[in-house]
C-alpha positions in Angstrom: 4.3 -62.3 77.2 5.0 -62.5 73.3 4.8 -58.8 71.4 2.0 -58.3 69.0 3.4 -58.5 65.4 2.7 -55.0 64.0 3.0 -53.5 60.3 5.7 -51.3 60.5 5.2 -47.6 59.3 7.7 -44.8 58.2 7.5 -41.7 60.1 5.5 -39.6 57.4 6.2 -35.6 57.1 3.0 -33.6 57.5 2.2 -31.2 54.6 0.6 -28.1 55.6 -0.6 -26.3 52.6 0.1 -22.5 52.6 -0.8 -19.8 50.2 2.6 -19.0 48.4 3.7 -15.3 49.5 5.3 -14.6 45.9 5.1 -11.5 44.3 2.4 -13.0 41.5 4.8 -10.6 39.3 8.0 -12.0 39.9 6.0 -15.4 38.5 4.4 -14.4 35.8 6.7 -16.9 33.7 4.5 -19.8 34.6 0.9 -18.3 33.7 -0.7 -20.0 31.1 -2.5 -18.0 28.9 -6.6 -18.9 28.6 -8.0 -21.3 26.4 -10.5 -18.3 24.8 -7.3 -15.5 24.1 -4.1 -15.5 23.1 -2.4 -13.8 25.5 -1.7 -13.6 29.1 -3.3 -10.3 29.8 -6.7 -9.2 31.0 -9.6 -8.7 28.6 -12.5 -6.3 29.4 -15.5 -7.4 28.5 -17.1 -3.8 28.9 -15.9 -0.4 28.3 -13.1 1.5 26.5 -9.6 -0.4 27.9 -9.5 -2.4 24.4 -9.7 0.0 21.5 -11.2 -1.0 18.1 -7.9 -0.8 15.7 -9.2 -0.4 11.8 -7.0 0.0 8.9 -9.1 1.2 6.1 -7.7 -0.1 2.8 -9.1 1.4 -0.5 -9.4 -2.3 -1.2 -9.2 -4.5 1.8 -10.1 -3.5 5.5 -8.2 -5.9 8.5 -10.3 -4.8 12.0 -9.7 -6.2 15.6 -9.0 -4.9 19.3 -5.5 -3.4 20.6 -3.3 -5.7 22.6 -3.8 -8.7 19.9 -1.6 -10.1 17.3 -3.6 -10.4 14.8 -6.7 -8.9 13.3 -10.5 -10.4 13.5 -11.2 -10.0 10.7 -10.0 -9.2 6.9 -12.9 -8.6 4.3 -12.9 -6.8 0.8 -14.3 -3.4 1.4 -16.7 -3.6 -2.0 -17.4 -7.1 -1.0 -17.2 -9.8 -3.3 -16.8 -7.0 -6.4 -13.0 -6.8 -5.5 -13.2 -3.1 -6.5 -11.3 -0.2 -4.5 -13.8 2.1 -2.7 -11.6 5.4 -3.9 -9.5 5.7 -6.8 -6.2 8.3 -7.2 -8.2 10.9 -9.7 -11.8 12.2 -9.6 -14.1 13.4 -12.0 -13.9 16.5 -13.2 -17.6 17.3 -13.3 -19.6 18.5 -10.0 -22.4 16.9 -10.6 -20.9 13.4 -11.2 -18.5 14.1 -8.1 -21.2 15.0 -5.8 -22.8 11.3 -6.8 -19.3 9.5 -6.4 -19.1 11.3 -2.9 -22.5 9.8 -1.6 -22.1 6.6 -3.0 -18.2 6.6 -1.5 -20.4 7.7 2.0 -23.0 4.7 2.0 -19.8 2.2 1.2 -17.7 3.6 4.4 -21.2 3.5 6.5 -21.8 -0.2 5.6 -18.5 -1.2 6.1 -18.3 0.7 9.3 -21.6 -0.5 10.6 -20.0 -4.3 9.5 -17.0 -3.7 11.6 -18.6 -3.6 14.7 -21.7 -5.8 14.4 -20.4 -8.5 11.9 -16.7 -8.8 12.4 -16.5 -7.4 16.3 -19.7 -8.2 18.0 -19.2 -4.7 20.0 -21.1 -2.0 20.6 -19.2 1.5 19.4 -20.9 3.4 22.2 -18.3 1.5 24.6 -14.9 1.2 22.1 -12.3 4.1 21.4 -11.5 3.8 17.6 -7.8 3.8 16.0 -7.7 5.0 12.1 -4.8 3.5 10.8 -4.3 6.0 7.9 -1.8 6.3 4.7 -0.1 10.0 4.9 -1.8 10.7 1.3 -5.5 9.9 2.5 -7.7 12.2 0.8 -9.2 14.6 3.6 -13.0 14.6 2.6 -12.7 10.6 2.7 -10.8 11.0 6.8 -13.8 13.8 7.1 -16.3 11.0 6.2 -15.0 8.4 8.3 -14.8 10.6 11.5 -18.5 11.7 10.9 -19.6 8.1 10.5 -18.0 7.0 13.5 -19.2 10.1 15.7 -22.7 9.1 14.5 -22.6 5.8 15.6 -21.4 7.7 18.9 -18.1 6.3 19.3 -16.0 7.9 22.3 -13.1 8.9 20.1 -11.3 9.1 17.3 -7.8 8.3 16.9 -6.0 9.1 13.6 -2.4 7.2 13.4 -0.2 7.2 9.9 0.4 3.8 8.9 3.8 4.3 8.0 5.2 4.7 11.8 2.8 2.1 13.2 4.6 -0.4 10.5 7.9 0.9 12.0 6.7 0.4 15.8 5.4 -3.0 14.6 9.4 -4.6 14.4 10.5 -2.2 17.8 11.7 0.8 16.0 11.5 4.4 15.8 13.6 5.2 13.0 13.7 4.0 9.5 12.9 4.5 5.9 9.8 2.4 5.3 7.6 1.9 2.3 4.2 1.0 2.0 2.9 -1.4 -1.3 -0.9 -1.0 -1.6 -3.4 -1.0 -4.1 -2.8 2.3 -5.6 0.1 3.6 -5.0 3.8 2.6 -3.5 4.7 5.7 -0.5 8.0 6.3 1.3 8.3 7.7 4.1 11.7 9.1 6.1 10.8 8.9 9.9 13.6 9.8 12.3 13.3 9.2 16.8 9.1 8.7 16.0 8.8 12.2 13.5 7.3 11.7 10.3 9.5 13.6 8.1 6.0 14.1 5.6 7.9 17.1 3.5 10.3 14.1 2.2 7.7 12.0 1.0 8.2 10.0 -2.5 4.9 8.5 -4.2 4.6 6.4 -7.5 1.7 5.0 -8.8 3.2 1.4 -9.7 1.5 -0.6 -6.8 -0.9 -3.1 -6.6 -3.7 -1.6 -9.3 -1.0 -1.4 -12.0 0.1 -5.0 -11.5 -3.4 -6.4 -11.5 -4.5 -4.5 -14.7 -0.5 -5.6 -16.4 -1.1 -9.1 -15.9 -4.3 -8.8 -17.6 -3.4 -8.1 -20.3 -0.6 -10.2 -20.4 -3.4 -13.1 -19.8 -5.6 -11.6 -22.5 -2.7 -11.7 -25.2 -0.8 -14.9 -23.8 -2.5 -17.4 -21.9 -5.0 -20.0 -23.3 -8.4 -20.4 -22.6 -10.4 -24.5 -22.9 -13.8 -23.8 -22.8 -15.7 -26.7 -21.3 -17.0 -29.2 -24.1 -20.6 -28.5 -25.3 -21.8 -32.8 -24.6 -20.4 -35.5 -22.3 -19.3 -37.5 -25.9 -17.5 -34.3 -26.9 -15.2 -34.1 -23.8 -13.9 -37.6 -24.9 -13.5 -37.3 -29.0 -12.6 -34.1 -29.2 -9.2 -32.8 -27.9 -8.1 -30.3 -25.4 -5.9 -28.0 -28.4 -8.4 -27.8 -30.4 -10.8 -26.4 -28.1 -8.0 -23.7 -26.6 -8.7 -20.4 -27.4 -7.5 -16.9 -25.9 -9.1 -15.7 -23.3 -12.6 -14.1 -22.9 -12.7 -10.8 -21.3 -15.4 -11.9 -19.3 -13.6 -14.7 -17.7 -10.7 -12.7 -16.4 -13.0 -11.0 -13.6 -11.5 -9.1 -10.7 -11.7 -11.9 -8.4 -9.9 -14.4 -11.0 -7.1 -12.3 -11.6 -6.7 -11.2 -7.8 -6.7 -15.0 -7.0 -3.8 -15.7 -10.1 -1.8 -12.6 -8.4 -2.0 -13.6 -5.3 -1.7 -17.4 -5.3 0.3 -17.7 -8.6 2.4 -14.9 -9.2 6.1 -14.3 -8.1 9.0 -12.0 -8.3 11.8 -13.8 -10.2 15.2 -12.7 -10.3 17.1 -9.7 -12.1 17.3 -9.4 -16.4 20.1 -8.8 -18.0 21.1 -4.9 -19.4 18.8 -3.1 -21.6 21.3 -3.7 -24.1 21.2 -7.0 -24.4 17.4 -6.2 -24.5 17.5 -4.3 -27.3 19.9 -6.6 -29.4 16.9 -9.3 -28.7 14.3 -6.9 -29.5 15.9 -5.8 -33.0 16.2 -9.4 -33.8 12.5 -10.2 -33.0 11.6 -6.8 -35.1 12.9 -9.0 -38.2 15.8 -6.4 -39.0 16.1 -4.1 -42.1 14.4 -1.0 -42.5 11.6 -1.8 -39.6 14.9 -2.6 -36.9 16.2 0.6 -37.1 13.1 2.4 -36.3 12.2 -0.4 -33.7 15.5 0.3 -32.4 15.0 3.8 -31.7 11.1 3.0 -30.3 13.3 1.2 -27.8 15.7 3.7 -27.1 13.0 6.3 -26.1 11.0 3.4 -24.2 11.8 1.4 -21.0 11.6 -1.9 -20.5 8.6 -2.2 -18.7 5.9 -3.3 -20.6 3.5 -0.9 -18.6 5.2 1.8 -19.5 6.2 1.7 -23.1 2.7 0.9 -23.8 1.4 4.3 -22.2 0.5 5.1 -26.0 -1.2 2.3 -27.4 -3.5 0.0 -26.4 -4.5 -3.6 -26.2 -6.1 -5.2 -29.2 -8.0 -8.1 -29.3 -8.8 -10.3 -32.5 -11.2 -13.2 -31.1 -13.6 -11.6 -29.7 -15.9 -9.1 -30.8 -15.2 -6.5 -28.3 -12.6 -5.6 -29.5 -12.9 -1.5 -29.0 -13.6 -2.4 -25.2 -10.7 -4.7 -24.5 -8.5 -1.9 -26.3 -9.6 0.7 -24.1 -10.3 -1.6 -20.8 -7.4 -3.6 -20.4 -4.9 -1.0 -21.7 -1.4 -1.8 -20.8 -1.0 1.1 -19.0 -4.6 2.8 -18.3 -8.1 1.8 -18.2 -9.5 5.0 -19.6 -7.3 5.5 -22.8 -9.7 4.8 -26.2 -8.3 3.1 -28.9 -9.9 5.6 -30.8 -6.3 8.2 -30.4 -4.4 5.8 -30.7 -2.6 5.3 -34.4 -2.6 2.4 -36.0 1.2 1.8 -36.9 1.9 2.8 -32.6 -0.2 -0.5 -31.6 1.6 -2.3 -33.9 4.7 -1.4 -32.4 3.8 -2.1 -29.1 2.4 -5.7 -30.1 5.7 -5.9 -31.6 7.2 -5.1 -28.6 5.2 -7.0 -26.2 6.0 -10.4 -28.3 9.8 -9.8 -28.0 9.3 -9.0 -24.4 7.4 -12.3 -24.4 10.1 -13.7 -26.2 12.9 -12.7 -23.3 10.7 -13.7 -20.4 10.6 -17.0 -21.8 14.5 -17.7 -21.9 14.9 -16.1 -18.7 12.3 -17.8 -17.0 12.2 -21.1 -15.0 8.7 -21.5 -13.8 6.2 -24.1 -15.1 2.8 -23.4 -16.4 -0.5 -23.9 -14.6 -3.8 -24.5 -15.1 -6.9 -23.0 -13.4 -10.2 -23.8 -13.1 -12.7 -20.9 -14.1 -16.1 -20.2 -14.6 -17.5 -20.5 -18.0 -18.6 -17.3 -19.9 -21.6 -19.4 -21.0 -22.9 -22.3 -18.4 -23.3 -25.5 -20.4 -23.9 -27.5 -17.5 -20.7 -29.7 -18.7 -18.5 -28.7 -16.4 -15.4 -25.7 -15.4 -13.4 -24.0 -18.0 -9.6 -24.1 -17.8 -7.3 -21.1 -17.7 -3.3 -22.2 -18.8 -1.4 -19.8 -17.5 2.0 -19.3 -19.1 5.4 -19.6 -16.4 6.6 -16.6 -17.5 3.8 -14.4 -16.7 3.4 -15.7 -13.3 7.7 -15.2 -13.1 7.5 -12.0 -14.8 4.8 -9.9 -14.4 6.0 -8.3 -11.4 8.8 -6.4 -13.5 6.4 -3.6 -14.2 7.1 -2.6 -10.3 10.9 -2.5 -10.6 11.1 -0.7 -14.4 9.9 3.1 -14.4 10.4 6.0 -16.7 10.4 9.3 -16.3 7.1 10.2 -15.6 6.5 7.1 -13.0 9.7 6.1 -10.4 10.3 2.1 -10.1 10.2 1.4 -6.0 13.7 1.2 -6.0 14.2 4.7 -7.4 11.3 6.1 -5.2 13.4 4.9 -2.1 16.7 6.6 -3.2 14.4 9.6 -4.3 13.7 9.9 -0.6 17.2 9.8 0.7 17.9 12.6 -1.6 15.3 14.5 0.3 16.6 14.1 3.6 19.5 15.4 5.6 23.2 14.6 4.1 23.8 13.4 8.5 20.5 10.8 7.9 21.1 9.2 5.3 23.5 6.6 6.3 21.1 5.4 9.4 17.5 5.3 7.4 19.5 3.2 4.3 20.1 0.7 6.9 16.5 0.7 8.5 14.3 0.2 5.4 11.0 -1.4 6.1 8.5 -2.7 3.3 5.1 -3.0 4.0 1.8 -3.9 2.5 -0.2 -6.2 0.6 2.0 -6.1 -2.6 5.4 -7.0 -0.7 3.5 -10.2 -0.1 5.0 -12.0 -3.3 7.6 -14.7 -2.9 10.9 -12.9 -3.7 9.7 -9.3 -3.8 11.5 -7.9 -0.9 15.2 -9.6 -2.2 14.2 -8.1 -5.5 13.7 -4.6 -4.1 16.9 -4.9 -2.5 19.1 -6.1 -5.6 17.1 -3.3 -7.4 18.4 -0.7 -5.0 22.2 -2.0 -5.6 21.7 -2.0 -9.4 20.3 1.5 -9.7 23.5 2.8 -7.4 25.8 1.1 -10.1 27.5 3.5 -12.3 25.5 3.9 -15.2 26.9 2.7 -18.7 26.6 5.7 -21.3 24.5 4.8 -24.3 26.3 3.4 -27.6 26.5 6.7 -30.0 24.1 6.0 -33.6 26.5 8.1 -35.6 30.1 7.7 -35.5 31.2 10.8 -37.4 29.1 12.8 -35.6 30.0 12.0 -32.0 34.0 12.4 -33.1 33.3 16.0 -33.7 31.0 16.8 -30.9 32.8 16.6 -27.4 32.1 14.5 -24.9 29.7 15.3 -22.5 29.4 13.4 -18.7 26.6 11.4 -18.0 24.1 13.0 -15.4 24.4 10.4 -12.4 21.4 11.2 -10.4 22.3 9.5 -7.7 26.2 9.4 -7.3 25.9 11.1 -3.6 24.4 8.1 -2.6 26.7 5.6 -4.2 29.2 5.6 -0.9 26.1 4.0 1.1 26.1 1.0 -0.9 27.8 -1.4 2.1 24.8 0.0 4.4 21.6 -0.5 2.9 19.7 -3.1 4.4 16.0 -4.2 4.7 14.4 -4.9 8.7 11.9 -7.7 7.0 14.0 -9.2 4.4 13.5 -13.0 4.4 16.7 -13.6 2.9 19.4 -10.9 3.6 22.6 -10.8 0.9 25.9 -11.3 2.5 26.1 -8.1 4.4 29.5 -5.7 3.6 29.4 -3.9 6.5 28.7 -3.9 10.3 25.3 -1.8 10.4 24.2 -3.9 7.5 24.6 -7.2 9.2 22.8 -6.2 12.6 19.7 -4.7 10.6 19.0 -6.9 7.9 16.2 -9.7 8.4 16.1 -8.3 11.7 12.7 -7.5 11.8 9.9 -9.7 13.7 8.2 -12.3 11.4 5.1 -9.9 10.4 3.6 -10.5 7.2 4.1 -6.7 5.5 0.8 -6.7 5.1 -0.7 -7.1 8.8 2.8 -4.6 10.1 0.6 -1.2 10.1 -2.2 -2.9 12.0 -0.4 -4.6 14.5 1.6 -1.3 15.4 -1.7 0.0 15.6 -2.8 -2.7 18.3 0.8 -2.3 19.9 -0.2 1.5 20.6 -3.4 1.0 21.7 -2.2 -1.4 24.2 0.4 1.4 25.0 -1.6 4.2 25.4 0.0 5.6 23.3 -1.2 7.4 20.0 -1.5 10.2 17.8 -4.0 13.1 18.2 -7.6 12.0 19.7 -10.6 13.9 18.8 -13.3 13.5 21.4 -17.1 13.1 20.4 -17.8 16.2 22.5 -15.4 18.4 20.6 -17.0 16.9 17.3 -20.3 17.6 18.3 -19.6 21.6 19.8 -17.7 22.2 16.7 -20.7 20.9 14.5 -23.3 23.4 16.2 -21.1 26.3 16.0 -20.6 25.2 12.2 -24.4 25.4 11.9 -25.4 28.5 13.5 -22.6 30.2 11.9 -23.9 29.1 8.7 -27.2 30.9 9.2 -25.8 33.8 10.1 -23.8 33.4 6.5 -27.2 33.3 4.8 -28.8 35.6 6.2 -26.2 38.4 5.6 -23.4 38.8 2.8 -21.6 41.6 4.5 -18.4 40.8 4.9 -17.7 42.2 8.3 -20.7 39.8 9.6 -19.0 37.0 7.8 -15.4 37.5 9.4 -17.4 38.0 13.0 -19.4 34.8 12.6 -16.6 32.5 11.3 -16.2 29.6 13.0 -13.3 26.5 12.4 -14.8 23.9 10.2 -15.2 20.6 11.4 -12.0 18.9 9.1 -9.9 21.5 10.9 -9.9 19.7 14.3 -8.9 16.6 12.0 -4.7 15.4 11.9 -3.5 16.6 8.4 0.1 17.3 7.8 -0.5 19.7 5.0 -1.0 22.1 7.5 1.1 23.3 9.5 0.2 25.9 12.4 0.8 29.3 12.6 3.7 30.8 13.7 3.0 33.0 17.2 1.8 36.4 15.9 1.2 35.4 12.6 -2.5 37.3 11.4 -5.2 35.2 10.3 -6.2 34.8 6.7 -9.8 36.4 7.2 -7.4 39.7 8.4 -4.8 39.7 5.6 -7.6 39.7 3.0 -9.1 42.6 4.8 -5.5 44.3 4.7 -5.0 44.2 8.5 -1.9 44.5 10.0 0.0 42.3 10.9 1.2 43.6 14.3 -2.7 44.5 14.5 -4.3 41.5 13.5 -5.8 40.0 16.2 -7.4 43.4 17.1 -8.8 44.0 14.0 -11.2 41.3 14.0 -11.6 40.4 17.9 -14.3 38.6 17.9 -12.9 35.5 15.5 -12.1 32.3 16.9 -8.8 31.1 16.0 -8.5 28.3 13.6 -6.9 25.1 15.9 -3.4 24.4 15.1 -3.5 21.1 13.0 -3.1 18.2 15.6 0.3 16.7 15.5 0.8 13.2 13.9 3.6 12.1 15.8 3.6 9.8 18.7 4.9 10.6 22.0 7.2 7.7 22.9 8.5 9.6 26.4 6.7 7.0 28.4 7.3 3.8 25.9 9.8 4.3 24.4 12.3 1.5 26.0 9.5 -1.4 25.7 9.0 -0.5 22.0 12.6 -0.2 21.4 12.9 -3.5 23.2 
């Protein structure tokens, strides 16, 4: 019998799929994170896990939810106006104040209102709200938001300083850091997550003062083609002879935020005031006018801002000239050209044109032109805005050149290691941190670091006027401000600096550039979204506690109107609503310590509490420090 050909077959292994008994922990490296997020962890669609993180600028507001690395949403508070929504000084008049205060109130309600149905999509019944705030916030604008929020019946309100959420942002806990806004530059010491808020430095050269500098350096400098009146005219008649300076009107606050922010950069250190003043005498034109113009410059700084605090900004082609004078002012907006002497704005046009004069030998950068809109619409087309290469290099110097009134960022920085302990000095000069929308220019942070170095150099006395006179007179030392901070000159380092200097010493080199690669404008929120994801935060104020508080408020101001006796006013007192508010300024009350309703009655002190028994006890102010017992080795991390 022959045998059947058959196909022969391999003996197959049979696969019997089982669920994997991993721990789904231990495998976490292979989860892919969903198409609709950015991350790997879970999102709740309802409730309070994810809290809404806001950081209220006076000019921009960035909004989104805890756990993410970046916010929604970024939108000009004023809207398209560009305008801050609070400005450093108020009016003086009640009347006028009240009227800024309620107009201030329906801004932060609209934009409030925007956050969560226009940039969010949430309802703020279900969300737990993080106030990312700057340590000088004004307390009736922190007073405002919280009521705003507890109307829209948020949960909670949490109030976190921005200055140690920048820190946590880059997985530390203690540094120097310094915050760049719109209206003013802050530093802030913060050692093992404590705000050191007595040691605070402030100076009012920030973002404002930059945008209202360059300006006027526009108004006086750059040139301004109008677009031609007919078709035929755009081809016969030539571009210089339509140039003209710049119309007020064209330089809006959009146009110049857009040149700041898209044209403008930090450009490398001048050379000494000397040589300054040698170029500045030689521009004056010598002789009798020199020697004054000399001595102008000897009581002035190089910054244009400042040495133009006295005299304002003139304008001979246009017929506003009053309102450009006292609008665009070199220094401030609200200065009239009317107290200002002739022969002073003479001086500082003087000055300004050798200043211009320096920039341009010093600086590198090409001109640019920009299309603008037209003052007048002729239906012919854009008008063009040349902007000069060294105001786009050099307008920036007004940050790093102060006077005495107003520190430059570098000296507001070594201001605030003077402040601090002689032991901490040495580990926050190694952990500074720059922050905020300012720090944003090309080469700012490199700058701010060769600034620090120069103002540590030993300062070069001035050359005496009269020779006779200084051989009689003995010679007096030079006050070095800051020659106990000279010796940490191999140790200062920046966490975010792009591009570090060759570092001269070991704590230098593992610090500097170290940082995560945050923008310094987004570090404040996303340590803000880093401790909401943490659970870990600040003081909370809970809607209930709000809403308790306000009752009391109100019943106890009844009983304040019906009677003026002042024993019914100490026994109906109750703590105002701002009091259950995080504010620094005040600090609580040692055990024991009598009230202040008590030592204006002349109570004891050892008596206090029983002379008035019936008054509630103001709440201590809550504290403003984190607690980082629970995370502090994945923030470290």
């Amino acid at each position: 019998m022959s045998n059947v050909p058959t196909t022969p077959r391999a003996n197959r292994t049979v696969h019997h799929p089982t669920t994997p008994a991993t721990n789904r922990l231990n495998s976490s490296h292979i989860t892919q994170a969903s198409p609709h997020y950015t991350t790997t962890r879970r999102h709740s669609l309802y409730g309070v896990e994810d809290r809404v993180v806001v950081d209220p600028g006076s000019r921009i507001w960035k909004v989104g939810f805890s756990g993410e690395g970046k916010p929604r949403d970024v939108f000009f508070a004023a809207g398209k106006e560009a305008q801050a929504l609070w400005k450093l000084s108020r009016t003086s008049d009640p009347q006028a104040r009240l009227e800024e205060d309620k107009m201030l109130e329906v801004r932060l309600r609209h934009c409030l209102r925007s956050v969560f149905h226009d940039s969010l999509l949430t309802d703020p019944k279900a969300r737990k709200v993080i106030i990312i705030e700057t340590p000088l916030l004004p307390m009736y604008i922190k007073e405002m938001m919280a009521r705003i929020l507890f109307e829209n019946q948020v949960p909670s309100v949490s109030f976190a300083p921005s200055h140690l959420l920048s820190l946590m942002a880059v997985g530390r806990i203690t540094g120097l850091v310094i915050d760049c806004g719109h209206l003013e530059s802050v530093a802030l010491p913060i050692f093992a997550g404590r705000p050191l808020f007595p040691r605070i430095q402030t100076t009012p050269l920030a973002g404002e003062r930059l945008t209202s500098h360059l300006r006027a350096l526009l108004l006086m400098f750059a040139t301004y083609l109008p677009p031609p009146t007919s078709l035929s005219a755009a081809i016969n008649v030539p571009a210089a002879n339509r140039a003209t300076r710049v119309p007020p009107e064209v330089l809006s606050d959009l146009v110049v935020e857009e040149i700041k922010t898209r044209c403008c950069f930090v450009g490398p250190a001048l050379d000494s005031r000397a040589k300054f003043q040698e170029e500045y005498n030689a521009a004056a034109g010598g002789g009798a006018d020199s020697s004054s113009a000399s001595s102008d410059v000897d009581m002035m700084n190089v910054d244009a801002e400042s040495t133009s605090s006295h005299a304002g900004f003139e304008s001979t082609t246009s017929s506003q000239a009053g309102e450009v004078s006292s609008e665009f002012s070199i220094i401030t907006n609200s200065q009239a050209e009317s107290s200002v002497p002739v022969s002073s704005t003479v001086r500082s046009e003087g000055y300004l044109e050798a200043l211009a004069s320096m920039y341009k030998k010093h600086s590198t950068a090409t001109d640019l032109k920009m299309r603008v809109t037209p003052v007048q619409q002729t239906g012919t087309g854009m008008g063009t805005l040349i902007i000069p290469g060294w105001i786009r290099e050099r307008a920036a110097e007004v940050l790093f050149e102060g006077d005495v009134d107003e520190s430059s960022l570098a000296e507001t920085i070594l201001n605030a290691l003077l402040k601090i302990p002689v032991d901490l000095r040495k580990t926050l000069a190694s952990s500074i941190l720059v922050s905020g929308g300012t720090a944003m220019l090309p080469g700012f942070i490199p700058r701010l670091h060769s600034e620090i170095i120069r103002s540590l150099l030993t300062p070069t006395p001035p050359p005496s006027r009269n020779s006779d006179s200084s051989k009689r007179r003995p010679t007096l030392p030079q006050y070095d401000k800051y020659s106990t901070l000279r010796p940490l000159m191999p140790y200062f380092a920046i966490l975010d600096n792009p591009s570090p200097p060759t570092a001269q010493s070991e704590r230098a080199r593992g610090n500097a550039g170290k940082a995560p690669a945050f923008t310094p404008a987004m570090l404040a929120w996303v340590g803000g979204s880093l401790a909401g994801a943490l659970k870990t935060g600040g003081s909370e104020v809970i809607r209930e506690n709000w809403d308790e508080l306000g009752e009391e408020g109100d019943e106890s101001n009844v009983h304040a109107d019906d009677a003026m006796d002042i024993s019914e006013l100490t026994t109906t007192a109750t703590p105002k609503k701002s009091n259950i508010l995080p504010d620094w300024t005040r600090s609580p009350l040692r055990p024991g310590a009598p009230s202040a309703i008590a030592a204006k009655l002349g109570a004891p002190a050892a008596g206090a509490h029983a002379a008035v028994p019936s008054t509630p006890s103001t709440p201590a102010p809550p504290s403003t420090s984190f607690n980082f017992s629970r995370s502090r080795s994945s923030v470290a991390t």
